[in-house]
N, C-alpha and C positions, 0 to 999 in steps of 0.2 A: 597088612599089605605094606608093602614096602612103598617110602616117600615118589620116589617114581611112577609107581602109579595110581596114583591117585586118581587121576582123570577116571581109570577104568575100574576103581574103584566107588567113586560117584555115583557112574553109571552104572555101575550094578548095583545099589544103594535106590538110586529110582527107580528101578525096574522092579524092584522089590519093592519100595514105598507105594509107587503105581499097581503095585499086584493087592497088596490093602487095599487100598482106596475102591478099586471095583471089587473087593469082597463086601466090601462095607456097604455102596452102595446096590448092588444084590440083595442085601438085608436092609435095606434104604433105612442107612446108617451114614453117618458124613463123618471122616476124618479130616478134625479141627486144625487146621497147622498153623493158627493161632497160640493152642495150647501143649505143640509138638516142638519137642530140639532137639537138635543133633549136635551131637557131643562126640569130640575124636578124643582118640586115650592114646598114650604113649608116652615115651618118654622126654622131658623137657628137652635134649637135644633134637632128637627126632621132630618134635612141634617145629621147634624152631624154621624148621626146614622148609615149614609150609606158608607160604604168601597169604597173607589174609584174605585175597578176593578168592584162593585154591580152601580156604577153609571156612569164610564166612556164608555162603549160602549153598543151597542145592535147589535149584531149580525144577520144580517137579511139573507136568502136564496143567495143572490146576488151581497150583499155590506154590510158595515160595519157601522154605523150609531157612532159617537161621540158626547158626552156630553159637552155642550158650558157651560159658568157662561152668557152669553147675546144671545139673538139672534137678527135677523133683520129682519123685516117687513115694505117692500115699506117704505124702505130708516129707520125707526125708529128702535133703540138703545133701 
């Protein structure tokens, strides 16, 4: 997505992490956003672009989702 919109990109990012969450609990399953981050990729001019309050959280119906610099996947950095 292009730095401009982001907002609408957010937004479709919740609507999506919200479409999990009630799959999950369907199968009364609970998505942790304790042990969940969201991670933006691109390139270092491109970051730069972005306001830290526009990249440090997303706001979801139930929980709060924060912006990592790494994540973790089965154990890799």
């Amino acid at each position: 997505m292009l730095v401009s919109d982001i907002d609408a990109g957010k937004r479709a990012m919740i609507v999506c992490v919200t479409d999990i969450e009630l799959w999950c609990q369907s199968y009364e399953l609970k998505l942790n956003a304790d042990k969940s981050d969201v991670i933006w990729l691109g390139s270092r001019p491109q970051l730069a672009k972005l306001s830290e309050a526009e990249k440090n959280l997303i706001n979801l119906p139930s929980s709060t989702l924060w912006a990592s610099e790494t994540a973790r996947n089965l154990g890799v950095v």
